[in-house]
C-alpha positions in Angstrom: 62.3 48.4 41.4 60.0 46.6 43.2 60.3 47.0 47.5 59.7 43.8 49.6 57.5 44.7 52.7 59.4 44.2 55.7 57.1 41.4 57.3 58.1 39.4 53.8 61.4 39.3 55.2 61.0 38.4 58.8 58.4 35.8 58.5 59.4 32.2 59.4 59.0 29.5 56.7 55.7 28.4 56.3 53.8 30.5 58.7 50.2 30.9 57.3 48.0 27.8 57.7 48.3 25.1 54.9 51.3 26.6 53.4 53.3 23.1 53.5 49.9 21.4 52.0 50.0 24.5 49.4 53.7 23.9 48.6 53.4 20.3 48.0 50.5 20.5 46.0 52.2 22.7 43.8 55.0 20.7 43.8 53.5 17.9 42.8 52.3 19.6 39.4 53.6 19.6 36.0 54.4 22.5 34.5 51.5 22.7 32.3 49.3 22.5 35.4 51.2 25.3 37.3 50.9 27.6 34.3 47.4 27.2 34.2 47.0 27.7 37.7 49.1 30.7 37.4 46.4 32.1 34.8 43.3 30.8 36.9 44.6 32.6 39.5 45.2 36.3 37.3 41.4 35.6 36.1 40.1 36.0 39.6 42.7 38.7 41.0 41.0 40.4 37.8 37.4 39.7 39.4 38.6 40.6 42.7 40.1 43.7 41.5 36.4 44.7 39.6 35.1 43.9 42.6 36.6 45.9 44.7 36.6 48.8 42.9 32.1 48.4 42.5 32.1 48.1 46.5 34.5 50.9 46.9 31.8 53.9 46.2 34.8 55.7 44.7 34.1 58.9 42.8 36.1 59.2 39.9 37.4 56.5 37.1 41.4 57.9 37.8 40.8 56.9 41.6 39.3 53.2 40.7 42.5 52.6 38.4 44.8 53.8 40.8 42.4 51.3 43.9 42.7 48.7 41.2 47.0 49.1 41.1 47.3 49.6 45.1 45.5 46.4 46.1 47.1 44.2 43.0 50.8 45.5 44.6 50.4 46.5 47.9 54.4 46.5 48.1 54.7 49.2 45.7 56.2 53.0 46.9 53.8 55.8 46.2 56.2 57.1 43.0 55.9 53.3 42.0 52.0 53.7 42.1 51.5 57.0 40.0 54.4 55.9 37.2 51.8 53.2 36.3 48.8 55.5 36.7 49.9 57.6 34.1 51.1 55.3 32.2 47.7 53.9 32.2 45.7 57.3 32.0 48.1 58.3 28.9 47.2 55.3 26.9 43.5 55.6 27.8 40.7 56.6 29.2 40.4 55.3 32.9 36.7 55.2 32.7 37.4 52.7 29.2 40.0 51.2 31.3 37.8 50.5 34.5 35.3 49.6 31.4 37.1 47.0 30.5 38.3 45.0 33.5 34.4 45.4 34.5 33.3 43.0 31.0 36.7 40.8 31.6 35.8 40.5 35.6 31.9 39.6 34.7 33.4 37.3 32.1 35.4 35.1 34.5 32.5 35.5 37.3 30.2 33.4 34.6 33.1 31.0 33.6 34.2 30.3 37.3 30.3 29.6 37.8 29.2 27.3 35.4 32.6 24.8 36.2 32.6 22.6 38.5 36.2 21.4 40.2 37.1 17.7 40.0 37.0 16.3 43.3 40.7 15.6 44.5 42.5 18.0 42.1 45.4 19.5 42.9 44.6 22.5 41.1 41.4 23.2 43.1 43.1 22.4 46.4 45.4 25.0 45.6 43.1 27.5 44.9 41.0 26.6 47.7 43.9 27.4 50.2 45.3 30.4 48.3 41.6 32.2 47.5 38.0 32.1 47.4 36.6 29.3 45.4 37.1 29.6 41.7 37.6 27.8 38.3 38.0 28.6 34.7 39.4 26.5 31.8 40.4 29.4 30.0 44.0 31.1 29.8 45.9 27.6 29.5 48.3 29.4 27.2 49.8 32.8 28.0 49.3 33.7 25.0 45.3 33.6 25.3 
């Protein structure tokens, strides 16, 4: 069960800056664009995440998975936060698993680089206003 922060709930409509531009952007897409935003957006929450974790000077692979699951859901309780940890650290090693979102994130870094946006594209706009700078062609189906 997932626990909704209590500023979530007692923010007015609209509050942060360009969130009516971001909403009509969005609105304006089909749903094959808003699918492939949504995976354009996981690909750099995934580089973020690596990220992170590098800058973090963090001793230990369990404590960079469990950095990794804190800043991807921020809302989550404590007892929330070490189900999936061990869930994680069962299935694998956390140095294999740090491992891996390491290639993935480096990955996306080089694919977000070498594309350039199309001026005027609602895509990029939303981006733009919901993250740093970024663009990838990959991921247009979820099952990628």
């Amino acid at each position: 069960m997932h626990r909704v922060s209590d500023s979530a709930l007692s923010s007015p409509p609209f509050a942060e800056p360009g969130q009516l531009e971001v909403e009509a952007a969005l609105a304006a897409m089909s749903p094959a664009e808003r699918l492939r935003l949504f995976w354009r957006t996981q690909e750099v929450a995934i580089a973020r995440s690596w990220a992170l974790v590098d800058r973090s000077g963090l001793h230990g692979e369990r404590a960079g998975v469990e950095l990794v699951i804190r800043s991807r859901y921020p809302e989550w309780s404590d007892s929330e936060v070490e189900r999936l940890l061990s869930a994680i650290c069962q299935r694998e090693d956390p140095a294999a698993w740090l491992e891996r979102l390491r290639q993935r994130a480096n990955e996306i870094k080089l694919e977000l680089a070498r594309l350039e946006p199309r001026q005027g594209d609602s895509e990029r706009y939303c981006l733009s206003q919901g993250m740093e700078a970024g663009w990838s062609e990959a991921h247009q189906d979820p099952s990628v």
